[in-house]
C-alpha positions as CSV (number, residue, x, y, z in Angstrom):
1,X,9.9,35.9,-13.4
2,X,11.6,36.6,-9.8
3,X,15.6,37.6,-10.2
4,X,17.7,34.5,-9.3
5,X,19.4,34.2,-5.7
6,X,22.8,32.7,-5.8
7,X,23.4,34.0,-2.9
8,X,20.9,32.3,-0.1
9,X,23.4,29.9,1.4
10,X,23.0,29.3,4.6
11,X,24.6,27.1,7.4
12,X,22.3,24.2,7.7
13,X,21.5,22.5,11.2
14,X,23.2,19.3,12.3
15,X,22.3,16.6,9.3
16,X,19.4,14.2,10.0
17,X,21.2,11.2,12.0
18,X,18.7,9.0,10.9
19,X,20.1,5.8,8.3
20,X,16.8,4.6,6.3
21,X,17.4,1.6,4.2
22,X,16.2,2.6,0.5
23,X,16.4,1.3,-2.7
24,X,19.6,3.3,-3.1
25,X,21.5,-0.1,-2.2
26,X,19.2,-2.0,-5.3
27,X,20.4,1.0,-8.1
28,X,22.9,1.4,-10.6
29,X,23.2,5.2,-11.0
30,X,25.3,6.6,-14.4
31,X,28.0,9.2,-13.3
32,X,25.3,11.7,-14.5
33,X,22.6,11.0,-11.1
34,X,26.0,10.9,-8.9
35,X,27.4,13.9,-9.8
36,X,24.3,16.3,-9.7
37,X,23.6,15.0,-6.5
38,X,27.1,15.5,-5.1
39,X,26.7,18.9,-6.7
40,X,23.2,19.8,-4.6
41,X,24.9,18.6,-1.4
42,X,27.6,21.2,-2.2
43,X,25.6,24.2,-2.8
44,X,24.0,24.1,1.2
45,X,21.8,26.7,0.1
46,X,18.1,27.5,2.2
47,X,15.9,24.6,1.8
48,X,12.9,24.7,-0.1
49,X,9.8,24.6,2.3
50,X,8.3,21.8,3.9
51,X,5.0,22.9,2.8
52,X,5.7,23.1,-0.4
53,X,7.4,19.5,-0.9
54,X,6.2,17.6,1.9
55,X,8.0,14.4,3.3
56,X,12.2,15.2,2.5
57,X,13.8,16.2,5.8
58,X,16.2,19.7,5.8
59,X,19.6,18.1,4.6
60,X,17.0,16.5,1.3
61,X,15.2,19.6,1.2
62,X,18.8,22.0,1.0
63,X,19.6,19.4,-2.2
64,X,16.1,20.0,-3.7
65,X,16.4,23.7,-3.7
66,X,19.8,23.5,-5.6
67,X,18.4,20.9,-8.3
68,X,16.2,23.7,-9.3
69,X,19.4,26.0,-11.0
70,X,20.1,22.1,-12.8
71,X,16.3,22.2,-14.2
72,X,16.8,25.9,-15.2
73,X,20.1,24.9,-17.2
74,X,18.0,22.0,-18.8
75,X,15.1,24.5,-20.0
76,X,17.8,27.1,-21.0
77,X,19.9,25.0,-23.0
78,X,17.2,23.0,-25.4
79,X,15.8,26.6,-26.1
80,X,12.8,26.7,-23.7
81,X,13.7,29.8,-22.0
82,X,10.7,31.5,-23.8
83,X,8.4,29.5,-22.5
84,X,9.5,29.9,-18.6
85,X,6.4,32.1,-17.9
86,X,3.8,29.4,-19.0
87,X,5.2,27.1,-15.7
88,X,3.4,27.3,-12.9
89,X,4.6,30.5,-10.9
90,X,5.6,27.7,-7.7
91,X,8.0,26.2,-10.9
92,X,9.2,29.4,-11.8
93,X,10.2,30.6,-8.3
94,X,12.2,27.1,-7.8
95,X,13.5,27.7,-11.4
96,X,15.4,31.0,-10.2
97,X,15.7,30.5,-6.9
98,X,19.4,28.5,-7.2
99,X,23.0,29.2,-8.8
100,X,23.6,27.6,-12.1
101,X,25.6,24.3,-12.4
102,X,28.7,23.6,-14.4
103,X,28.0,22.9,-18.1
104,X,29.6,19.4,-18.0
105,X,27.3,18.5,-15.6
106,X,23.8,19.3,-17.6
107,X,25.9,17.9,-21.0
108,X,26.3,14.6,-19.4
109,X,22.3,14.8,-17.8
110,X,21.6,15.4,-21.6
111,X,23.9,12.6,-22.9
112,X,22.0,9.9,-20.3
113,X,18.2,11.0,-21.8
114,X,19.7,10.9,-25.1
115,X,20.4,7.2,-24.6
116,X,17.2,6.5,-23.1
117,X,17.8,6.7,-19.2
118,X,16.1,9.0,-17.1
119,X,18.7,10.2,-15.0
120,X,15.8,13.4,-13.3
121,X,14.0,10.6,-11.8
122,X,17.1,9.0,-10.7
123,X,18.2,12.2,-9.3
124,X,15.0,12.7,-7.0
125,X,15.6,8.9,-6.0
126,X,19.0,10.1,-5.0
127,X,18.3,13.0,-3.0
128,X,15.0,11.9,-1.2
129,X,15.0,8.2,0.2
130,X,12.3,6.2,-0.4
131,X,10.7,5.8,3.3
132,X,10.1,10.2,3.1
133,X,8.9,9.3,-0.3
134,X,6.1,7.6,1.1
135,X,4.3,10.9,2.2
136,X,3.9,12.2,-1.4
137,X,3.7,8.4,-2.6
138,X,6.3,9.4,-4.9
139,X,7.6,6.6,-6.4
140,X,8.4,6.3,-10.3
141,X,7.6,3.7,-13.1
142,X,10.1,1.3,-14.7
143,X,10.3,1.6,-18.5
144,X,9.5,-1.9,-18.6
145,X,6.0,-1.6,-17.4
146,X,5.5,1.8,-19.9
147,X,5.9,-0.7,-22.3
148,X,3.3,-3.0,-21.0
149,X,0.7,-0.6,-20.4
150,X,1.1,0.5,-24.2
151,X,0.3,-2.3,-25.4
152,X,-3.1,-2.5,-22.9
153,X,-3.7,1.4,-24.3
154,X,-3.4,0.8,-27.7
155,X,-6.6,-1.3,-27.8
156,X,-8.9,0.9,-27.2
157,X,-11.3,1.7,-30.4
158,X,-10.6,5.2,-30.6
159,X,-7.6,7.4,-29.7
160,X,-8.0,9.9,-26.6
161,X,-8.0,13.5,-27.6
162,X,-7.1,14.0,-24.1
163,X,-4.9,12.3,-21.2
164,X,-4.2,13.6,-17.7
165,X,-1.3,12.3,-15.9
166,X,-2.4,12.1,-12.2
167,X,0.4,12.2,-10.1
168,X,2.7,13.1,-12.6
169,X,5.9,12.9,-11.0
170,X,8.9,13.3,-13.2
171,X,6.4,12.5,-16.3
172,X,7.4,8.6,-17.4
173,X,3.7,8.3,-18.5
174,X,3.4,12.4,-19.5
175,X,6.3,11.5,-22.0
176,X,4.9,8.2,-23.2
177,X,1.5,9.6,-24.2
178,X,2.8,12.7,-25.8
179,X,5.0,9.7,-27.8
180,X,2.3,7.6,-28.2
181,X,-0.3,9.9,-29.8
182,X,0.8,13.0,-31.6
183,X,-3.0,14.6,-31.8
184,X,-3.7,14.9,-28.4
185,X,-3.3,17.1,-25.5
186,X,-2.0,15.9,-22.2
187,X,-2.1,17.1,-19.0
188,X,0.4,16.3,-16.6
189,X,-0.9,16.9,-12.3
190,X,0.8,17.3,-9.9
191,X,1.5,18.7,-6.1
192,X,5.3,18.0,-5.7
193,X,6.9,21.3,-7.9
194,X,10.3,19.9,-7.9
195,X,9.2,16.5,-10.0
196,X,6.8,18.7,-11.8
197,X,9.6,21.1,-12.2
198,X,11.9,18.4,-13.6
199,X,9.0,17.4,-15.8
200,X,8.8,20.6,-17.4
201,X,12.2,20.8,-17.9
202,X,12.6,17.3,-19.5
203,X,14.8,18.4,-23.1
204,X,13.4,15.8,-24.4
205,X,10.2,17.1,-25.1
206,X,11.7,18.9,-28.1
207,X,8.8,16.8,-30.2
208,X,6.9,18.6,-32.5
209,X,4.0,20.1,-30.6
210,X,5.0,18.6,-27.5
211,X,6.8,21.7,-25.8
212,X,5.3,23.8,-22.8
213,X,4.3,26.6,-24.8
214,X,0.8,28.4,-24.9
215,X,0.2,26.4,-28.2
216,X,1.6,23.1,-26.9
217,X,0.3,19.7,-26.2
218,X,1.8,19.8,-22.7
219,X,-0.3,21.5,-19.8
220,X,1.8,20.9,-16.5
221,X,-0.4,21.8,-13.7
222,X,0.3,22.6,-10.0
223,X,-2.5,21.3,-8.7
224,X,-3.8,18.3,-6.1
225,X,-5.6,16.0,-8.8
226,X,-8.5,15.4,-7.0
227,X,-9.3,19.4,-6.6
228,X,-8.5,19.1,-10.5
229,X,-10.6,16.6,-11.3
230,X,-13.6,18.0,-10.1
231,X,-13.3,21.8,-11.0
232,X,-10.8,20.9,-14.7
233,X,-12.0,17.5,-16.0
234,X,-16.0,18.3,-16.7
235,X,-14.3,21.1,-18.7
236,X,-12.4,19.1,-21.5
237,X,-13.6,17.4,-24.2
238,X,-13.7,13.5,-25.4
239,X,-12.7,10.8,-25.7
240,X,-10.3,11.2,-22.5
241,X,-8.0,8.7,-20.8
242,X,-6.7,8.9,-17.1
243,X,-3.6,7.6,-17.5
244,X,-0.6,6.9,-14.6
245,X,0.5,5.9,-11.4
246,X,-1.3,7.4,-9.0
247,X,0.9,8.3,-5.2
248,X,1.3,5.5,-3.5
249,X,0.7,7.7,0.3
250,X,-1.3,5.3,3.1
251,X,-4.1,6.2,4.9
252,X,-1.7,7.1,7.9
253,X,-0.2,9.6,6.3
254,X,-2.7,11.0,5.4
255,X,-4.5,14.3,7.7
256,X,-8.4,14.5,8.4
257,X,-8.5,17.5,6.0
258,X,-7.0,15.7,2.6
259,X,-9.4,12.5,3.7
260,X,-12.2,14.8,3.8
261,X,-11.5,16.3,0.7
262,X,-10.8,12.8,-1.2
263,X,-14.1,11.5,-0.2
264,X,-16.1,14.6,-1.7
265,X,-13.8,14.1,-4.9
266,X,-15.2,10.3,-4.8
267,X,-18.6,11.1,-4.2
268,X,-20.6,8.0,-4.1
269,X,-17.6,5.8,-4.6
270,X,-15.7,6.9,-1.6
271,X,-13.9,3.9,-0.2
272,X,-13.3,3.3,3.6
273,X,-11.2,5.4,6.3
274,X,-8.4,3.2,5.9
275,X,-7.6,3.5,2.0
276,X,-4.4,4.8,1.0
277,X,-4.4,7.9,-1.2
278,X,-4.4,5.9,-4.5
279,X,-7.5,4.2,-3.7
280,X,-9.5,7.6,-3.8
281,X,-7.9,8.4,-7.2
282,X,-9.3,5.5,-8.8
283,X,-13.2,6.0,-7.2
284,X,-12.6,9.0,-8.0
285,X,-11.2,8.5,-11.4
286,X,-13.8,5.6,-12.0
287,X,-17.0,8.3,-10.7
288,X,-15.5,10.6,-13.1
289,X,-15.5,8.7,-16.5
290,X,-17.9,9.8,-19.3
291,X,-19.3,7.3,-22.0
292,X,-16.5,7.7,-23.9
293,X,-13.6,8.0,-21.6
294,X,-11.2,5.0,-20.3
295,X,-8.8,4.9,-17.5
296,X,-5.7,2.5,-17.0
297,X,-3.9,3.1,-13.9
298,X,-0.6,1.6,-12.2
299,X,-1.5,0.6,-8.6
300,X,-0.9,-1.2,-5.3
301,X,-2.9,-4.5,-5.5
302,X,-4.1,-3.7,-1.7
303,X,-7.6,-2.2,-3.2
304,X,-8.4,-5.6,-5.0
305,X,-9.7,-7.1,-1.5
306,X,-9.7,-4.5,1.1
307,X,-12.8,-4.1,2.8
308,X,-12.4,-0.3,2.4
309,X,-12.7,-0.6,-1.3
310,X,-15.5,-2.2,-1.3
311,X,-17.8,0.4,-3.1
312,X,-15.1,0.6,-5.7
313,X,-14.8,-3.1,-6.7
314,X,-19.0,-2.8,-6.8
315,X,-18.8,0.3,-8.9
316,X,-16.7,-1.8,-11.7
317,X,-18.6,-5.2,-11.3
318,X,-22.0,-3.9,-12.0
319,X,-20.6,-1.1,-14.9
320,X,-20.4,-4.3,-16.9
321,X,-20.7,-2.5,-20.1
322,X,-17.2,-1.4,-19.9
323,X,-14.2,-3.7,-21.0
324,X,-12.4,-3.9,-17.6
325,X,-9.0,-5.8,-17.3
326,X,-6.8,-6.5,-13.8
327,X,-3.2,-7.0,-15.3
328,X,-1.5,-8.8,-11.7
329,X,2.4,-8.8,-11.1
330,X,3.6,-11.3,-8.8
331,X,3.9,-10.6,-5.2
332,X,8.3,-11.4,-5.8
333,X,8.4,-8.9,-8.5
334,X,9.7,-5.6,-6.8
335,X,8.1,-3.4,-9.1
336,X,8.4,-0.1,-6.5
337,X,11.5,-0.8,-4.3
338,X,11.0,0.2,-1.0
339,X,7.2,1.0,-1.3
340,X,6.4,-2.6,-0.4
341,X,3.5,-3.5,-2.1
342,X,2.2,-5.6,-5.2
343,X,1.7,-4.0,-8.1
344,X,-1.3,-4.3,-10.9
345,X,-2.7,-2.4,-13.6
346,X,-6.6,-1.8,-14.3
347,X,-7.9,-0.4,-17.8
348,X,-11.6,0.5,-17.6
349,X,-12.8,1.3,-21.5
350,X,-15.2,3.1,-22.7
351,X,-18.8,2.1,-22.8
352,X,-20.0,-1.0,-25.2
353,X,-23.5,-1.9,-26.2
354,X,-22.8,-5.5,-24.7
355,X,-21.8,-6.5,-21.3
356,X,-18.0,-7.1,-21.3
357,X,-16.3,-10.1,-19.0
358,X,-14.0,-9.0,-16.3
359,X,-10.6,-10.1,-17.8
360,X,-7.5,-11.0,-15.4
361,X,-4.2,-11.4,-16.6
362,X,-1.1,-12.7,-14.6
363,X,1.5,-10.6,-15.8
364,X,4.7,-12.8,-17.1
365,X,8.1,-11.2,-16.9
366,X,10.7,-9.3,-15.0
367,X,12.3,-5.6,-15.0
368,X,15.2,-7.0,-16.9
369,X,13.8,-8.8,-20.0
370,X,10.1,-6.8,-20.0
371,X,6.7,-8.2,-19.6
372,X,4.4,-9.9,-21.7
373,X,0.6,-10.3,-21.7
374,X,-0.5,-13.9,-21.2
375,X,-3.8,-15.1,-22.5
376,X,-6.6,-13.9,-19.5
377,X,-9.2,-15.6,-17.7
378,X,-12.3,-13.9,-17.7
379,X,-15.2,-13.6,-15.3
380,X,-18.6,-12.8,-15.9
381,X,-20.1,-10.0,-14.0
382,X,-23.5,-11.4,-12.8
383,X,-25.1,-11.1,-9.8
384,X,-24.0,-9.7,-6.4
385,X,-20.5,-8.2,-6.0
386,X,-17.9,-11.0,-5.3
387,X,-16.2,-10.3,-1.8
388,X,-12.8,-9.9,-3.7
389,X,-11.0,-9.2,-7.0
390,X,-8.8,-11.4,-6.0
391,X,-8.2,-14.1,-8.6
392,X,-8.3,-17.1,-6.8
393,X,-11.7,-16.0,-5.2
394,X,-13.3,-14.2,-8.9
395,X,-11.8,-17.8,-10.3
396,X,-12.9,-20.2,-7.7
397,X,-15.1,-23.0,-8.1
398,X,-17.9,-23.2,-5.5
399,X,-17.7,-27.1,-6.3
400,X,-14.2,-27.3,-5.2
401,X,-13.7,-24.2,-2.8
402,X,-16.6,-24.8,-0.5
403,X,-19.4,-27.7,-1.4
404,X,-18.9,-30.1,1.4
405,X,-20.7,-33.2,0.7
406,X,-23.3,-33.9,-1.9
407,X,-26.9,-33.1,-1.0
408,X,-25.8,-30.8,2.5
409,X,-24.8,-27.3,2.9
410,X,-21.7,-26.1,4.6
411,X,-22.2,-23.5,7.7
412,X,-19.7,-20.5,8.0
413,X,-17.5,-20.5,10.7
414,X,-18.6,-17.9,12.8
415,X,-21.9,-19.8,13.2
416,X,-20.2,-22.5,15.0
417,X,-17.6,-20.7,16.8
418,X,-16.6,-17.3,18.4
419,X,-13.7,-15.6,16.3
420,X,-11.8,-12.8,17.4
421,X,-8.5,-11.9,18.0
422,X,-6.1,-12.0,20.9
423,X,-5.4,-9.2,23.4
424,X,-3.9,-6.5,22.5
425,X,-2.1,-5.2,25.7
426,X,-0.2,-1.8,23.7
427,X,3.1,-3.2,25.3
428,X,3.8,-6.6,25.1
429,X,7.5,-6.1,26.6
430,X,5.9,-5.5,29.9
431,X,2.6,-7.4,30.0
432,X,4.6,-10.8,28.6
433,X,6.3,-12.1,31.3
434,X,9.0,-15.5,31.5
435,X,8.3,-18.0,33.8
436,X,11.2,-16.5,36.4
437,X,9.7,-13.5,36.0
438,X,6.5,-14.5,36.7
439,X,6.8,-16.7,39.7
440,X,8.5,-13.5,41.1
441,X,5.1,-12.2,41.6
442,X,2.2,-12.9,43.4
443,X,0.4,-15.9,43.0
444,X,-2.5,-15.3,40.1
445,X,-1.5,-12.4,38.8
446,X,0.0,-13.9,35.7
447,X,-1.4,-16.7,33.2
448,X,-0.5,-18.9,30.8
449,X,-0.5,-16.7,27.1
450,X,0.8,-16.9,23.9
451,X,2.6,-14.5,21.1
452,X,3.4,-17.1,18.3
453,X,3.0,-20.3,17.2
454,X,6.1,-21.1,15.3
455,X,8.0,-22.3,18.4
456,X,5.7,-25.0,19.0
457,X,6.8,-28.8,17.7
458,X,3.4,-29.8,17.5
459,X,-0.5,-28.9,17.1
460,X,-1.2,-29.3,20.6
461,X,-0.6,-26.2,23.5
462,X,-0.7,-28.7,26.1
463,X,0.7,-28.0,29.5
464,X,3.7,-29.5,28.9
465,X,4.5,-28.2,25.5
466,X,3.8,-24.7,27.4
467,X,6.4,-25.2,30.5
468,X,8.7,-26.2,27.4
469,X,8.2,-22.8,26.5
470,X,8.4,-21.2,29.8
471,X,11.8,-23.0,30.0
472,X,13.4,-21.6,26.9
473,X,13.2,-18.2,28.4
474,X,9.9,-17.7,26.4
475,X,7.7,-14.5,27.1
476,X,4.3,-16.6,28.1
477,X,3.0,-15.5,31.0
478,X,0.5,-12.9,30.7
479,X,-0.1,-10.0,33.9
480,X,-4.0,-10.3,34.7
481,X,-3.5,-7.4,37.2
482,X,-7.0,-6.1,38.7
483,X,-6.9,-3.1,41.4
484,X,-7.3,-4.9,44.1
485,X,-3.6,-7.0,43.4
486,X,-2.5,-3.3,42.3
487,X,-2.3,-2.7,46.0
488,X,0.5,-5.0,46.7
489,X,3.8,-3.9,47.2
490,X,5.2,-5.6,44.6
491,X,3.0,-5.2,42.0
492,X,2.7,-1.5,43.0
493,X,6.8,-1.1,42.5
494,X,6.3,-3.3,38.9
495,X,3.5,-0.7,37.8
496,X,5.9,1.7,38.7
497,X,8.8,0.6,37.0
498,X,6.3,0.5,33.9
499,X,5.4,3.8,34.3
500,X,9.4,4.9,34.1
501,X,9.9,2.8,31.2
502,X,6.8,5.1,29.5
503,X,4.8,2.1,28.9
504,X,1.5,4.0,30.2
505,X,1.8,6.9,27.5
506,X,1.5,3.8,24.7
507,X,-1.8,4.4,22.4
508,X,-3.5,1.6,24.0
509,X,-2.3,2.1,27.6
510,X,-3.5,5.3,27.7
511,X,-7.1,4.7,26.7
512,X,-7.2,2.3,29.4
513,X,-8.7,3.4,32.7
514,X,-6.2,1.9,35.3
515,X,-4.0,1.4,32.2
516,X,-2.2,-1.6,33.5
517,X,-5.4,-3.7,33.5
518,X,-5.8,-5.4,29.8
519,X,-9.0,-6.8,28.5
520,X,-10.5,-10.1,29.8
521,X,-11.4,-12.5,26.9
522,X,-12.6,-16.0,27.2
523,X,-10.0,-18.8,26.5
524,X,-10.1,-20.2,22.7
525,X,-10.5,-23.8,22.4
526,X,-8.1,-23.6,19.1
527,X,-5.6,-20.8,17.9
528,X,-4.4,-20.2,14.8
529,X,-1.5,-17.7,13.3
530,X,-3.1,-15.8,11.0
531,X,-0.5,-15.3,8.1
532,X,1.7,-17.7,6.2
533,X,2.8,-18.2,2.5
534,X,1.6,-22.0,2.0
535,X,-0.4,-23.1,5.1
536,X,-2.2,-21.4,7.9
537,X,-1.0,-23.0,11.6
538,X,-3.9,-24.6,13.6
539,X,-3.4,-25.2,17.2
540,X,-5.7,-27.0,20.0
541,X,-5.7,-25.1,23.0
542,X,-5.6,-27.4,26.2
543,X,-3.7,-25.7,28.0
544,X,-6.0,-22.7,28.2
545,X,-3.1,-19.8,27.3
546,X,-4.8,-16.3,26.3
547,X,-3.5,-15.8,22.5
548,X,-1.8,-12.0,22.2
549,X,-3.7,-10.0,19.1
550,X,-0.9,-11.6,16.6
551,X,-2.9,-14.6,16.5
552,X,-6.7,-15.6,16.1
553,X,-8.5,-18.0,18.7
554,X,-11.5,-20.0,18.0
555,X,-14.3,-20.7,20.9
556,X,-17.0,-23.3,20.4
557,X,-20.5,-22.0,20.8
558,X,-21.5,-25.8,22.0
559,X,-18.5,-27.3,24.0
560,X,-18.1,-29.6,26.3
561,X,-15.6,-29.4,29.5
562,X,-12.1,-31.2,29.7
563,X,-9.5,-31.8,27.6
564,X,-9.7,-31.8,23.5
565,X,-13.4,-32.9,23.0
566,X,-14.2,-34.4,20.1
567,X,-15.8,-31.4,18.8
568,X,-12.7,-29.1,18.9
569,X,-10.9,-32.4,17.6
570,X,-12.8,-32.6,13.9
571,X,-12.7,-28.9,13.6
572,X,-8.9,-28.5,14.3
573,X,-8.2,-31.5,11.8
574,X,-10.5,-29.9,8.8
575,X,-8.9,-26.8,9.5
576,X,-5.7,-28.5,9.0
577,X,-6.3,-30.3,6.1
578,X,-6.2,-29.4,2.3
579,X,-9.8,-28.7,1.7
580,X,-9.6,-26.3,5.2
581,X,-6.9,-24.7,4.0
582,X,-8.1,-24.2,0.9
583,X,-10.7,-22.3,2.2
584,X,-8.8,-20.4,4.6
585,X,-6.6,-19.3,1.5
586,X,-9.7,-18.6,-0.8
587,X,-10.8,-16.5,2.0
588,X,-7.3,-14.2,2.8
589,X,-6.1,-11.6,1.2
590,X,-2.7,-10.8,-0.3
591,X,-0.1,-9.1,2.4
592,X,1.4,-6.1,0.4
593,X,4.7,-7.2,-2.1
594,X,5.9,-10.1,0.3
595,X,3.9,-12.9,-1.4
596,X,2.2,-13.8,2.3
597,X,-1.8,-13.8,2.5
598,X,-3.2,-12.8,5.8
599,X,-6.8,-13.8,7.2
600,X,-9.1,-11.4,8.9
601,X,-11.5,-12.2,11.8
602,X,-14.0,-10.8,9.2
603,X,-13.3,-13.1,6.7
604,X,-12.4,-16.3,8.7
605,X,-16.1,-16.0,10.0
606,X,-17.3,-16.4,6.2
607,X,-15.0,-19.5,5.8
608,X,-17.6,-22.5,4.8
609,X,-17.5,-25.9,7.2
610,X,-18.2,-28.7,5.6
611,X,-21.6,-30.5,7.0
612,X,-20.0,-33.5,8.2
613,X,-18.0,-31.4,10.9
614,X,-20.6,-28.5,11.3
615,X,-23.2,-31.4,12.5
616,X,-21.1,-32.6,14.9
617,X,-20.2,-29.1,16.0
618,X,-24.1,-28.1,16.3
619,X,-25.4,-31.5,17.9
């Protein structure tokens, strides 16, 4: 084991100036969290490298390094000292790398897991805040839903003879499962060393047969799960349960090399470009499973109707042999502070003779009084995919979520109507102009637009209800700049003013070829805001404004000229009323942890007209 280094303080650069909300404000830390952490700050020793925990800027980085001397005292004084050279050699390093803290201080850490609290976990919260988190999706799992998921766990037929932990973190579900069942052998994966450090450290593993020994039930493993998975999981024997919370890292976060390797770990399963990290765990997970093997994994609700996902929800629908169960929390229920997402659990068991229903449980509860598992609705799985897991689509009647009239089919939007979104101009603070601003400039080189519908009274964007924007200072005036108006002198010195304000180096600017000049879309006879928590807002379009990309607009395949036909009339009042919005809901998909559903152009298309309109629409 490398000699310890006391003595590699350094004077750190200028402290990140950067203030990022976290759910520090939302905790209750014991003395125990507070005063390690005040201790790390102290010790302004060299950080640990970015490589090797990836997200924490240098100030978090400086405190991680010195947390390793209070996971060394932690191993040291429960007796573990012996089994130091069985840790991953990263672990060891980080183990002896940092000066030993005061023996009150790893007393009191003791004292707090004693009484059930798991001040390590707290600690990491403390040092790293949540948004540089995000790139190792560590976030950590409230007791109360270890509790639920034992109960989901517990009814399987048979007891796993081994569980991997993927994604380990500080071990909440590593130290359940070794709790749970005292005959098998877990294995707890993980990339970040300092968590998995603090794992391995945990003195209360002290169970019998639970310690980090050669002859222990523990296997902590310094290793990306996915790599693991493929090259360490064939190699273990049955039955075997995946079992965890998976990182929570987004697909933008993510480089072109881990995405590459994610989809060869998911084979055939491999979801879309834009899935976050956790996604390809459970295709992953789900294309490793054996007959005998089960998996029950904590994860964002995104996956349940994301179009990237696609292949996964298939995969579970038609492997209807296996018990499979979607246990929801509600969209209010801040499960992850700061990771901003819903939060559900899926348990895929092992292989029946029969085919199983697809059970969905709304999970009842809170963080402070626990949860409890409600009686499910269940869902056969026959025939093609459904679109979405979602429950109100897998539960919907077609009778009273799209049937129309008796004895006539309904015709999908995007049969009667062109639906897209706005234009996206890549700088709306210089291509939304006021109405001062505008007449400032040469005569058609600005038009009537839109941004948002919630400062309109009513359901019509007539011309007045627009010049009562324009008045109120509103940005509604779009530039419609070609090159030949990009020769006068004023628009020349406006351009130029852009290109000072750095408007041209944008993403979208600077794909475009001149990049003031924003795409030319025909004007939507309706518009409506595509997000909303109780109704979707439906808007006639008289006045012929051009919607920005925050909003969707609608465009009648057969229209007739002048003023709100009759056509665009019925459509815009059976998108308005309950049965419209019912489909329009049906169709949407949940909006991370903020309880809002959001349509796509995609799926707005796929929403069913009811005959009576559709005919007078096609006539």
């Amino acid at each position: 084991m490398p000699p310890r280094a006391a003595d590699r303080r350094v004077t750190p650069p200028q402290a990140d100036p950067i203030t990022i909300p976290s759910e520090r404000n939302l905790r209750i830390w014991p003395p125990s969290v507070s005063e390690v952490a005040r201790w790390c700050r102290a010790q302004k020793l060299e950080p640990i490298a970015q490589s090797a925990v990836v997200g924490p800027n240098h100030r978090e980085r400086q405190q991680l390094a010195a947390l390793g001397g209070v996971a060394a005292a932690l191993v040291r004084r429960s007796g573990g000292s012996s089994a130091l050279d069985t840790f991953p050699l990263a672990v060891q390093r980080w183990l002896a790398d940092a000066p030993e803290p005061p023996h009150e201080l790893v007393e009191a850490l003791c004292k707090d897991i004693d009484d059930g609290i798991d001040p390590l976990a707290l600690v990491y919260e403390r040092i790293v805040s949540g948004p540089r988190r995000r790139r190792l999706g560590t976030f950590f799992t409230p007791t109360p839903v270890l509790n639920y998921v034992r109960g989901i766990v517990k009814r399987a037929p048979h007891p796993p003879r081994i569980v991997a932990d993927p994604g380990a973190g500080v071990g909440a579900f590593t130290v359940a499962a070794l709790r749970w069942w005292r005959n098998c052998e877990i294995h707890a994966v993980d990339v970040n060393l300092v968590t998995l450090g603090l794992l391995a450290s945990r003195p209360d593993l002290k169970m019998p047969g639970s310690g980090i020994g050669s002859n222990s039930r523990l296997r902590v493993r310094h290793e990306d799960f996915l790599e693991w998975l493929t090259f360490r999981w064939p190699n273990l024997h049955g039955p075997r349960l995946l079992l965890g919370n998976p990182p929570y890292t987004r697909h933008q976060q993510l480089t072109a090399a881990e995405k590459a390797s994610a989809r060869a770990a998911s084979g055939d399963l491999s979801p879309g470009a834009r899935s976050g990290l956790s996604t390809y765990f459970l295709a992953a997970s789900l294309a490793a499973l054996g007959p005998e093997d089960s998996l029950c994994l904590l994860l964002p609700a995104n996956w349940l109707e994301a179009h990237y996902a696609k292949s996964v929800r298939q995969r579970i629908w038609m492997n209807a042999r296996r018990p499979t169960e979607l246990h929801l929390f509600s969209n209010d229920l801040n499960v992850f502070p700061n990771a901003q997402v819903a939060a559900m659990i899926i348990y895929v068991g092992p292989e029946r003779k029969r085919k199983q229903p697809l059970k969905i449980f709304r999970v009842a509860g809170d963080l402070e009084s626990g949860f409890i598992e409600p009686t499910p609705s269940e869902v056969q799985r026959e025939g093609v995919t459904p679109p979405s897991f979602s429950p109100r689509k897998l539960l919907a009647s077609p009778s009273t979520a799209i049937r129309a009239i008796r004895g006539a089919e309904p015709v999908p939007l995007g049969v009667l109507a062109v639906v897209r979104r706005g234009v996206a101009t890549g700088a709306n603070a210089f291509f939304l102009r006021t109405k001062v601003e505008a007449d400032a400039l040469p005569i058609g080189s600005c038009i009537p637009a839109i941004s948002r519908l919630r400062d309109l009274p009513g359901d019509e964007l007539n011309r007045a209800a627009h010049a009562d924007l324009s008045g109120r200072s509103g940005r509604c005036w779009l530039l419609n700049l070609n090159e030949d108006m990009a020769k006068n002198a004023r628009i020349e010195e406006l351009i130029a003013e852009g290109e000072v304000q750095g408007y041209h180096k944008g993403y979208l600017c600077r794909t475009r070829d001149p990049w003031y000049i924003v795409e030319k879309i025909s004007v939507p006879d309706i518009l409506i805001g595509p997000m909303g928590k109780e109704t979707f807002r439906v808007v006639v379009n008289t006045v012929g404004a051009t919607p920005t990309n925050t909003l969707y607009g609608l465009r009648l395949n057969r229209r007739r000229s002048g003023g709100i036909t009759e056509e665009i009339g019925a459509l815009a009042s059976w998108l308005r009323s309950d049965s419209g919005q019912d489909a329009m809901r049906v169709a949407a998909r949940s909006h991370h942890g903020d309880g809002l559903v959001k349509l796509e152009p995609g799926a707005l298309k796929q929403v069913m007209v009811p005959w009576t309109v559709a005919n007078l629409l096609m006539g």
